[in-house]
C-alpha positions in Angstrom: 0.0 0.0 0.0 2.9 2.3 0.6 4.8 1.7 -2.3 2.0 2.1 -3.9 1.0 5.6 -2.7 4.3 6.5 -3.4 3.8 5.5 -6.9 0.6 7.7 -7.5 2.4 10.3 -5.3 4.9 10.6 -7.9 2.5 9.8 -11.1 -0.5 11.8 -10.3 -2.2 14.7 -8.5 -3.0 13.3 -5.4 -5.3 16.2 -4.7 -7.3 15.4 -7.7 -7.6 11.6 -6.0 -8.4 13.1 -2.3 -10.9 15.6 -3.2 -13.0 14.4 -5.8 -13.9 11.8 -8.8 -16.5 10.9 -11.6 -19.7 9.0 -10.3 -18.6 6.0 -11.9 -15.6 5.6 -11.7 -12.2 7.4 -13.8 -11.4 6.0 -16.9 -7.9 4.1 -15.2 -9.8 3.1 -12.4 -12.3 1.6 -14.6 -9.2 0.1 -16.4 -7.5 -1.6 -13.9 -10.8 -2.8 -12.7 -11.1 -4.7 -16.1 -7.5 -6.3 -15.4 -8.4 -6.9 -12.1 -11.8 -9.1 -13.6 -9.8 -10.3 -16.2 -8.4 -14.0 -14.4 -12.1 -14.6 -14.7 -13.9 -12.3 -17.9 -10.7 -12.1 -19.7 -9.3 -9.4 -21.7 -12.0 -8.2 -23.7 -13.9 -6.1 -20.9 -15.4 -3.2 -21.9 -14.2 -0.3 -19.3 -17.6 1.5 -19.9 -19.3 -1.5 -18.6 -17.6 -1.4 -15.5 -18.8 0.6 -12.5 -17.0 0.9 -9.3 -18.5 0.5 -6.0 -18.0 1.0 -2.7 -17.9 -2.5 -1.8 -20.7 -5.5 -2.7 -23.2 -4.5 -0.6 -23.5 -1.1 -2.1 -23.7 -2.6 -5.9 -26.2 -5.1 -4.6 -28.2 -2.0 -3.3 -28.0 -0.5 -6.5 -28.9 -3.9 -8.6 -32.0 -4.3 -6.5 -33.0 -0.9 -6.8 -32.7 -1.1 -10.7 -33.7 -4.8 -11.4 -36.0 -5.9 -8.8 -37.5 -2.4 -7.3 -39.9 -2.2 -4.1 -41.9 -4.8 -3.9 -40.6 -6.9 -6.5 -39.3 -10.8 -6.1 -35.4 -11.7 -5.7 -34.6 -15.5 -6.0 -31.7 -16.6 -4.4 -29.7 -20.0 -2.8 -32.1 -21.0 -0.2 -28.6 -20.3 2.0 -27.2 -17.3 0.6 -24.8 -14.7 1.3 -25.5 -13.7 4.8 -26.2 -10.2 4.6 -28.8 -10.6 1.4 -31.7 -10.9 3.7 -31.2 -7.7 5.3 -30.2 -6.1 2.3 -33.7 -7.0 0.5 -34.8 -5.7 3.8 -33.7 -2.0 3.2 -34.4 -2.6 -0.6 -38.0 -3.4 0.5 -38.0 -6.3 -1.9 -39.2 -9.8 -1.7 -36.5 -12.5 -1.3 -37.3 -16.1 -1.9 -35.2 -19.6 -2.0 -34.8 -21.6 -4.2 -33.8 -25.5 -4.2 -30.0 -26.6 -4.1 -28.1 -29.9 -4.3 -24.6 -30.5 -4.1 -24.0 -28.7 -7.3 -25.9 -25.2 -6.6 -28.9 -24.2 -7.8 -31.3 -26.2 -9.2 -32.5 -25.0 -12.7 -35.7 -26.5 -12.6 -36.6 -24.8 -9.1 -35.5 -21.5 -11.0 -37.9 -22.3 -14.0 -41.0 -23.0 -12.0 -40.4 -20.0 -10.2 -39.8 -17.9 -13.4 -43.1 -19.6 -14.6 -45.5 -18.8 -11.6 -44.5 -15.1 -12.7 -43.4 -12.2 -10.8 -39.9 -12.6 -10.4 -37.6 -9.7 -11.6 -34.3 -10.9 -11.2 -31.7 -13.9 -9.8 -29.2 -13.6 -7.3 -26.3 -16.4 -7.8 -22.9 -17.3 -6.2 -22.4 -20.4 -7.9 -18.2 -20.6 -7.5 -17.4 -21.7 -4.0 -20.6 -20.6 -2.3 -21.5 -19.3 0.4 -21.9 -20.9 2.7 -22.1 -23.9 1.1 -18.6 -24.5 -0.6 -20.8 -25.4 -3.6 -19.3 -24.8 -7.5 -21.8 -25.1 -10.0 -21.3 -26.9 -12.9 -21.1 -25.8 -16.6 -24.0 -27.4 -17.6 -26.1 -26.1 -15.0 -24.8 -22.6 -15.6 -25.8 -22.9 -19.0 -29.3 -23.8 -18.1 -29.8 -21.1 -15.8 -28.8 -18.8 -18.5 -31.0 -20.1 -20.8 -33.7 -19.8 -18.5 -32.8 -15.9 -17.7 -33.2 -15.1 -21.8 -36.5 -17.2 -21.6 -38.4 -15.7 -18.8 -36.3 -12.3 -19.1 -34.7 -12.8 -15.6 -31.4 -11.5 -15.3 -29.0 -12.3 -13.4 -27.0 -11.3 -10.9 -23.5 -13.3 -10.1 -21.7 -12.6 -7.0 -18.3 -14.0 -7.7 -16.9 -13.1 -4.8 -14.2 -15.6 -4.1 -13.6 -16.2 -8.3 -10.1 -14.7 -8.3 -8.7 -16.7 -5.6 -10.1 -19.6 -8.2 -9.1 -18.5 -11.8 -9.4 -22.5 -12.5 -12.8 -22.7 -11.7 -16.1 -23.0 -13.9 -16.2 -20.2 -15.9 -18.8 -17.6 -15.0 -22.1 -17.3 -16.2 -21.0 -13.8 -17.3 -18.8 -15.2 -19.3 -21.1 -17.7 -21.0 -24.3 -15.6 -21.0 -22.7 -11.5 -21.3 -26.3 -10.2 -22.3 -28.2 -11.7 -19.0 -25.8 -11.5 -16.4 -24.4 -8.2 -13.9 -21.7 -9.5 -12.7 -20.1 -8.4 -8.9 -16.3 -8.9 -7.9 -15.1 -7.3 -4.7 -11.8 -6.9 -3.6 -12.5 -8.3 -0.6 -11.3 -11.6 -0.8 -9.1 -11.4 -3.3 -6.8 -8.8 -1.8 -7.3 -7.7 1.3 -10.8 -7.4 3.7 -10.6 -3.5 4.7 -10.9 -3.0 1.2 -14.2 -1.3 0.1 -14.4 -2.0 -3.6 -16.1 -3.8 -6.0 -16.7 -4.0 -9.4 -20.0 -4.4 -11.7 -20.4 -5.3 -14.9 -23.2 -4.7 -16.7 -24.6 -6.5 -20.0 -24.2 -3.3 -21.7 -23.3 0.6 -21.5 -26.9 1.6 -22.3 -27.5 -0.7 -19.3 -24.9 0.3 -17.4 -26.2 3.7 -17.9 -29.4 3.1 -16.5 -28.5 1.7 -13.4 -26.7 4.8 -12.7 -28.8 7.4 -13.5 -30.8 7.3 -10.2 -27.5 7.7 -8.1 -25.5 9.5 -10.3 -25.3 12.2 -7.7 -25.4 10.4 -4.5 -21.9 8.8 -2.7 -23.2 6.0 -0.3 -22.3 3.9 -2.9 -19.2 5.0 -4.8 -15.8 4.0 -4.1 -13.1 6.6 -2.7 -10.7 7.5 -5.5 -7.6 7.1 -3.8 -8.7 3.7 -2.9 -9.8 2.9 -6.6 -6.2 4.5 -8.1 -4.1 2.0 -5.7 -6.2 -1.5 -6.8 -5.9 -0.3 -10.3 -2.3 0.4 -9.6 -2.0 -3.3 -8.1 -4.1 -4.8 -11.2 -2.0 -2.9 -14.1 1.4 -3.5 -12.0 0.7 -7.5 -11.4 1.1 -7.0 -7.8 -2.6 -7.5 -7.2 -2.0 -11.1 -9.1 0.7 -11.7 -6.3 -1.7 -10.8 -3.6 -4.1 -13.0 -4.6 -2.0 -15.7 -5.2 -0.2 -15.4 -1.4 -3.9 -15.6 -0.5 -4.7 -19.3 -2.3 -1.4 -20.5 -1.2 -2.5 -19.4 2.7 -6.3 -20.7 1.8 -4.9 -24.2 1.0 -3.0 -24.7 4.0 -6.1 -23.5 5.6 -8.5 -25.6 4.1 -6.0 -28.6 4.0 -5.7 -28.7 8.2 -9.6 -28.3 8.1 -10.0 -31.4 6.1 -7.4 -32.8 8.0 -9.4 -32.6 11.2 -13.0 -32.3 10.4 -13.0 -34.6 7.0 -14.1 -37.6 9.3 -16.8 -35.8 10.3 -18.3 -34.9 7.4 -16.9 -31.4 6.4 -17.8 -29.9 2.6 -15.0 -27.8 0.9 -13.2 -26.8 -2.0 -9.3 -27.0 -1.9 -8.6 -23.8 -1.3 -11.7 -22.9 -0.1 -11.7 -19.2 2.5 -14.8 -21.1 4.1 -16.1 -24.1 5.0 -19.5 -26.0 5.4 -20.0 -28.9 8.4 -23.3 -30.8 9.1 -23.1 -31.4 12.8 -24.2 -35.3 14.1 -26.3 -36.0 16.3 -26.9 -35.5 19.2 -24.6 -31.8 18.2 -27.6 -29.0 16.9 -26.9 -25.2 15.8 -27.5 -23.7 18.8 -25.7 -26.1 21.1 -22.9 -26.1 19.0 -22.4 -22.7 18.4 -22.9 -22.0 21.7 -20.0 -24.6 22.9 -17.8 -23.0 20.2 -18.2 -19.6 21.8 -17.2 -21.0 25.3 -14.0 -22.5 23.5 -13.1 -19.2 22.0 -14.4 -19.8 18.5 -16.5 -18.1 16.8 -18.6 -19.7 13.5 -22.0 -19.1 11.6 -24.9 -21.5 12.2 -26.9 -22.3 9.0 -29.5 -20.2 10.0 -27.4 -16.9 9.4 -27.2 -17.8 5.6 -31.3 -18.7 5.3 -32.9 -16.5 2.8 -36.2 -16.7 3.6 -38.2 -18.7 6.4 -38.1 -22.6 5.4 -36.2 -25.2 7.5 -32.2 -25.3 7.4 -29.9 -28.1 7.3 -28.7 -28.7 10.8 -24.8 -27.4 10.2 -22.6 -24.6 10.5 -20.0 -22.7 8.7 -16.3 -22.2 9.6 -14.5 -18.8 8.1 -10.9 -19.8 8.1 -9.6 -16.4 6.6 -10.7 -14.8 10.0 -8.0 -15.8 12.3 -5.4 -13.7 11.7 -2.5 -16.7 11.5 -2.4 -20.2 10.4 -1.8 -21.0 13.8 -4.8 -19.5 15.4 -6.2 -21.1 12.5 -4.8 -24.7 13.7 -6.0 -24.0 17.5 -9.7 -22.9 16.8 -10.0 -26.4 14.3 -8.5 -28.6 17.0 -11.0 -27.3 19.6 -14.2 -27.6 17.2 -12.8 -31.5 16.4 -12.6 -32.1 20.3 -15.9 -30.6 21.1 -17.3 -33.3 18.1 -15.8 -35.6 19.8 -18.0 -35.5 22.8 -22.0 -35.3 23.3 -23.2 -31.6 24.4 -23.0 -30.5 28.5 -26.1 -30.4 30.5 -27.0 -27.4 30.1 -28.0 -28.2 26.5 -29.4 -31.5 26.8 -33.0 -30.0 26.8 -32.6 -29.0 23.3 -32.7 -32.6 21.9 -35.8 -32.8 21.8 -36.6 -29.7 20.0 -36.2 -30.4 16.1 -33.9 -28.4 14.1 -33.6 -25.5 16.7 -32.1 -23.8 13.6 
């Protein structure tokens, strides 16, 4: 970061970055924000496509607003990202699940729900999801594109951790341009104090749309300076070395998690920043989160991810990007393995005999 301050320092008017910036986004910001997309889009992005956010939440806010609007229908994962709910929330939309499997979404459960009518738009994460670990096969992604033109649901694709993944499935973006608005943050794949994210929409004159209501508001665009140093770290390749420290970290992460918890049951991806674990019995949500807490780790029971109000699988997920070492990373997986390796105290035995307390 301080190299590359220094760098802008020397290159460009830093008051120019400090005090102001176009709604969008400048044109090198915009530039470096198709280099930074390109492991996944490739090369051919078009930079007046590209909007620049401040962060994923504020381009979902700005999707829903545009696509869905108050009091429209949002399909999602039935366990989703786990700030979508209250997102549609302040949106004042209508969020609804659809069925999953191993794979991701099922496109039949998107179809009938494009076929009973009044859906305006998809919400996906179909490469390593959250929480689910899920990545979606090409097939499927095919068919959920096909369904989009059909019905005339777009999409939205949250590909949040599809840099730290270049190898993966390709988007549906990259299969389906014309359907698809496609969100990358940098987040994940450089650093999690960073507020930015990327959209892509299907086109300018749609990209133009969805900006002319907040043109002139800032809630949701990125600072410049901020923008100028990831574009500096996309043209410069140093943002490809970030990202790559990051898989190479994520794999020794993921590796003692399957180590420890593989037995068990756990669902991940190599690499994978998060992972998915049903409990066994006698363990539920509650109980085991609880027991977590009292061992000094902290994890996400099913229930955080539901999208609307149907039953949840009876598991949690384990974030292992949080801790801020691979040790502390090592500790808070032994002590999760050794509480599965015993029944819950007394004090939670009473909550057997409630079903899925989830």
């Amino acid at each position: 970061m301080a190299r590359a301050i220094d760098r802008l320092r020397s290159e460009h008017d830093l008051d120019r970055l400090i005090h102001g910036g176009a709604a969008r986004g400048s044109s090198s910001g915009r530039l470096g924000g198709a280099r930074y997309l390109a492991p996944r889009l490739g090369d051919a992005t078009d930079i007046e496509c590209i909007l620049t956010t401040n962060g994923t939440q504020s381009a979902l806010l700005i999707l829903f607003h545009h696509l869905v609007g108050k009091g429209g229908r949002l399909l999602a994962e039935r366990l989703s990202y786990g700030a979508l709910r209250e997102l549609a929330g302040i949106a004042g939309i209508e969020l609804a699940g659809l069925d999953v499997d191993g794979d991701g979404i099922l496109p039949e459960s998107f179809e009938r729900a494009c076929r009973k009518g009044g859906v305006r738009a998809l919400y996906c994460n179909p490469t390593v999801q959250n929480p689910t670990t899920a990545i979606m096969p090409l097939s499927r992604r095919i068919a959920l594109a096909d369904i989009s033109r059909r019905y005339g649901v777009p999409i939205i694709e949250d590909d949040a951790l599809g840099r730290l993944h270049p190898d993966a499935t390709p988007p549906i973006a990259k299969i389906a341009p014309d359907v698809v608005w496609y969100v990358m943050s940098a987040t994940k794949g450089l650093a999690h104090g960073l507020r930015l994210a990327y959209v892509l929409a299907p086109s300018r004159a749609q990209c133009d749309s969805a900006l002319a209501p907040v043109e002139r508001l800032s809630f949701w665009t990125a600072a410049p300076l901020l923008t100028a140093v990831v574009a500096s770290w996309a043209l410069s390749g140093a943002a490809d070395m970030i990202s790559a420290a990051i898989r190479e970290e994520n794999a020794a992460r993921e590796a003692i998690a399957r180590g420890a918890l593989g037995r068990i049951g756990l669902i991940s991806k190599p690499g994978s920043m998060h992972v998915w674990l049903p409990l066994p019995a006698p363990w539920t949500c509650d109980s085991f989160v609880r027991s977590a807490v009292a061992a000094g780790v902290l994890l996400r029971s099913a229930e955080h991810f539901a999208v609307d109000n149907q039953s949840v699988p009876n598991a949690v997920r384990l974030s292992l990007s949080t801790p801020s070492n691979r040790r502390a990373a090592e500790v808070g997986i032994a002590r999760l393995a050794a509480l599965l390796d015993r029944r819950p105290t007394a004090e939670y035995q009473e909550e057997r005999s409630v079903p899925n307390p989830c």
